[in-house]
C-alpha positions, -999 to +999 in steps of 0.1 A: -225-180+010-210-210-011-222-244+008-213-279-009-218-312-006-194-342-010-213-368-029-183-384-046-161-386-017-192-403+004-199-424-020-165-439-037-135-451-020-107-431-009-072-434-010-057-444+023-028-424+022-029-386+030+005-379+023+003-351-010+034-361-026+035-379-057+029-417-061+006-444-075-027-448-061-046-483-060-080-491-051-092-454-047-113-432-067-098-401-054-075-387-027-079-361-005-059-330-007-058-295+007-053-263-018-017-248-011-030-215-003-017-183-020+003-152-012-019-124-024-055-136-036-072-109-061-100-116-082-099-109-116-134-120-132-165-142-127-193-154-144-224-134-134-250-161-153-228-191-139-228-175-104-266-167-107-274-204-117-256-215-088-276-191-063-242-169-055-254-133-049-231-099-065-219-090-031-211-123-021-188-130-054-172-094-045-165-108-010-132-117+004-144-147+017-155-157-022-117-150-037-100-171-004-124-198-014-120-201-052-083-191-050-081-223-020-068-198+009-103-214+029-125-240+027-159-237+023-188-250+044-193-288+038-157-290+011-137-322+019-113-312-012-102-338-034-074-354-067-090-375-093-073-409-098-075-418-136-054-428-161-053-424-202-046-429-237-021-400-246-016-398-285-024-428-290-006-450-262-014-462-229+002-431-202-006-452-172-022-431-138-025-398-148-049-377-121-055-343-108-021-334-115-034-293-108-070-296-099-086-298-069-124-307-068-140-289-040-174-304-039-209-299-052-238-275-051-269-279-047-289-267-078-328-255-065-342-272-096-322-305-087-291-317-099-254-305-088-227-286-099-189-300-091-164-268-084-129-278-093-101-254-085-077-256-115-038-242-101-043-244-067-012-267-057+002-299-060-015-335-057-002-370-052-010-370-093+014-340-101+041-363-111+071-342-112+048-306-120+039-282-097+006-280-096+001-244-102-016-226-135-003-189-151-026-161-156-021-165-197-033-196-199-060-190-172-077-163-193-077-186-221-096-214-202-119-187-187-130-169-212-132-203-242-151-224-216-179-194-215-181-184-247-182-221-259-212-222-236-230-193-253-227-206-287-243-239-279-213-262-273-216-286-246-186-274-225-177-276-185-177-241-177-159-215-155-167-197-125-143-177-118-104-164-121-079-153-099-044-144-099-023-156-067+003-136-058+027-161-068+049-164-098+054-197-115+083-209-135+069-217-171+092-224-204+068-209-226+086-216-256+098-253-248+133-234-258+149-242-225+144-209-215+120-209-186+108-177-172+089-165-139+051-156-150+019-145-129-001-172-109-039-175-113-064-199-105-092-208-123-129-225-104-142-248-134-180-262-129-196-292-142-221-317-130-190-342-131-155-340-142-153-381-144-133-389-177-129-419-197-098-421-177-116-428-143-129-459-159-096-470-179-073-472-148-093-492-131-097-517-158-059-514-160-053-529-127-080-553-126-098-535-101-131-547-112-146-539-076-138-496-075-147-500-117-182-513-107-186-488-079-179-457-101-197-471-127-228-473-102-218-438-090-219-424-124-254-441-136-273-431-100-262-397-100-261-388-141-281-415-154-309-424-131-334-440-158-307-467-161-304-476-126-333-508-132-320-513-167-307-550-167-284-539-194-276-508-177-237-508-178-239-513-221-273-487-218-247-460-205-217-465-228-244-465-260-256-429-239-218-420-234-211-426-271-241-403-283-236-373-265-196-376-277-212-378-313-233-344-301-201-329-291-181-333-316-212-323-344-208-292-322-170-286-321-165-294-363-199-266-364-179-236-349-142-247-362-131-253-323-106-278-325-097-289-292-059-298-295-053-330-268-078-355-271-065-381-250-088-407-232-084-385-204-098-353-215-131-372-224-161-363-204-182-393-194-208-362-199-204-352-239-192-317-223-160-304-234-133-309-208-094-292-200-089-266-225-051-264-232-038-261-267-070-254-282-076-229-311-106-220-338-099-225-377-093-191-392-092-206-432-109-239-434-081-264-432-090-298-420-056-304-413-056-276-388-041-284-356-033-255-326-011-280-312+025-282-317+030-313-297+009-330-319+028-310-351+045-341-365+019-367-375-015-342-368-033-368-348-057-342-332-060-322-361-096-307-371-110-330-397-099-362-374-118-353-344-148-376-352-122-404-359-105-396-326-137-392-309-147-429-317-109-446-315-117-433-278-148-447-270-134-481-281-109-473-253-139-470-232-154-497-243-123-518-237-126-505-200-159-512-190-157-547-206-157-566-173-190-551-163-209-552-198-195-592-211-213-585-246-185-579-271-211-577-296-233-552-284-205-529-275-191-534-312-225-521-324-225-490-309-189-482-315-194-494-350-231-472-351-206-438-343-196-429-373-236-436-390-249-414-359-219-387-368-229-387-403-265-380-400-265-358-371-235-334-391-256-335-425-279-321-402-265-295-389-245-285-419-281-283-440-296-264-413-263-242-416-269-238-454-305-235-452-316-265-469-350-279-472-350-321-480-330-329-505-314-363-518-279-347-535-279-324-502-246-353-487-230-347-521-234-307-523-222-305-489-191-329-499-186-306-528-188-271-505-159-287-481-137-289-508-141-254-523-137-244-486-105-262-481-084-256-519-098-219-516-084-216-480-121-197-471-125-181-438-145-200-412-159-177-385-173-159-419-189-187-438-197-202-403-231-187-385-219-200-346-251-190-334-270-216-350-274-246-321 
């Protein structure tokens, strides 16, 4: 039987309001929210490692009790379901409040070893962050999310991961094309898992406002629950961003390793984790093309296109930076770490592009790999061939 507890909504402030229709939130950290509830629930697929690490028997999963749950039909034991309030820097410029515009966080589990696990219903009906969408997903995109999540997992990315997916019984309006041709398709909701889906978002919105009070209390939240050795550091607050800013670096060493190019890196897909986070128009390089981009949003100047992810990655964190200013009051030590990125990314992808190639020590190795980029690029060579994934 799934049974969660509600550490974020115990812990941070809520929003005052419970009417679910869409508006600006101030001085919260989330708002509460119930899933709409579907039609006709029917479970497609789940995870069977996720579902083991999380202590969730086969015939439990195979219950009805398990689909109404992850499709939001019931609640389970202990849920007090809840929107997200962040905001973010979307291509470049500041979007204001964004939110759970289509998730719904349920709660955590308890792991046996320690730790938790957040459940987040993605498509399960509108939140006071939905802005003029519905708040629903489609199967098409659902499979996508499910099955890139979990196999980003098994090659070694650091990714949120995915539970389960259902379809609904409902059918969403979706203009698949952007031709102004919108057309009914199949509902489906996806359960996401993470130890946390706070974004550098959460932080930027409350810097935004001037709401140095909620920015310290999430910033608290976040160090006591993910970083715990920090908690006595007198320099915790610049401690964590140097942390957040290293396991990005990780991330996107990871991402340029398998050719993933994730497609919308706004502020507000960032995982204060290093875990990748919200896979929408994401896509793997076929030819090597570091211009590659899966987005068409983005077609025009390319901003989230493969060979500027590390770029990205580190115009973000000085986002971050920017946000958790008030707390830190050391311009100099946050200018450090952000300029120590693109050192950190250096060294850590010679590393893992020599360990890709088989190299022993070698002091032309930066130039040789230089060299092999190019070749890869003009000659247009395939990636998934010249790339072994399964090296972590």
């Amino acid at each position: 039987m799934l049974s969660l507890i509600h550490l974020f909504t115990d812990e941070l402030p809520a929003d005052p309001v419970m009417a679910n229709i869409p508006r600006q939130v101030y001085n919260a950290c989330y708002s509460y929210v119930q899933p709409k509830g579907m039609s006709d629930p029917k479970m497609v697929m789940y995870s069977d490692d996720l579902a083991n690490d999380l202590q969730l028997s086969r015939d439990y999963c195979m219950s009805v009790d398990f689909t109404d749950i992850l499709c939001g039909n019931s609640i389970a034991a202990g849920s007090h379901p809840y929107a997200m309030c962040y905001g973010g820097h979307q291509f470049g410029n500041w979007a204001g409040q964004l939110g759970d515009g289509r998730a719904i966080n349920l709660g955590e589990v308890l792991l046996p070893e320690g730790g938790h696990q957040n459940l987040q219903l993605k498509g399960a009906g509108p939140t006071p962050y939905s802005r003029t969408a519905d708040g629903f997903a489609v199967l098409r995109s659902s499979v996508r999310e499910f099955l890139c999540s979990e196999a980003m997992y098994h090659l070694g990315v650091p990714t949120t991961r995915a539970l389960s997916l259902a379809l609904t019984g409902e059918e969403v309006l979706r203009d698949v094309m952007y031709d102004g041709n919108p057309a009914y398709e199949k509902g489906a909701v996806v359960c996401r898992v993470a130890p946390s889906f706070v974004r550098f978002g959460n932080f930027e919105i409350f810097a935004s406002r001037q709401d140095h009070e909620t920015l310290r209390k999430l910033t608290d939240f976040v160090i006591t629950h993910y970083f715990p050795h920090l908690i006595k550091d007198p320099d915790k607050y610049l401690r964590l961003f140097n942390e957040v800013a290293d396991s990005t670096c990780t991330m996107i060493v990871h991402w340029q390793r398998v050719g993933f190019v994730h497609g919308v890196m706004n502020t507000d897909n960032m995982s204060i984790l290093g875990q990748t986070i919200d896979y929408g128009p994401y896509g793997w390089m076929d030819n090597y093309d570091p211009d590659w981009t899966p987005n068409t949003t983005d077609l025009p100047g390319k901003r989230y296109r493969f060979g500027n992810q590390p770029v990205i990655a580190q115009w973000n964190l000085l986002k971050l930076a920017n946000a958790l200013f008030p707390l830190i009051n050391n311009e100099e030590g946050l200018k450090n770490i952000i300029h120590n990125f693109r050192n950190s990314y250096t060294e850590k992808y010679l590393a893992m592009m020599k360990q890709k190639l088989g190299l022993f020590e070698n002091n032309n190795d930066q130039a040789l790999i230089y060299d092999l980029e190019k070749m890869l690029s003009s000659q247009g060579l395939d990636m998934t061939i010249f790339s072994d994934s399964s090296l972590k």
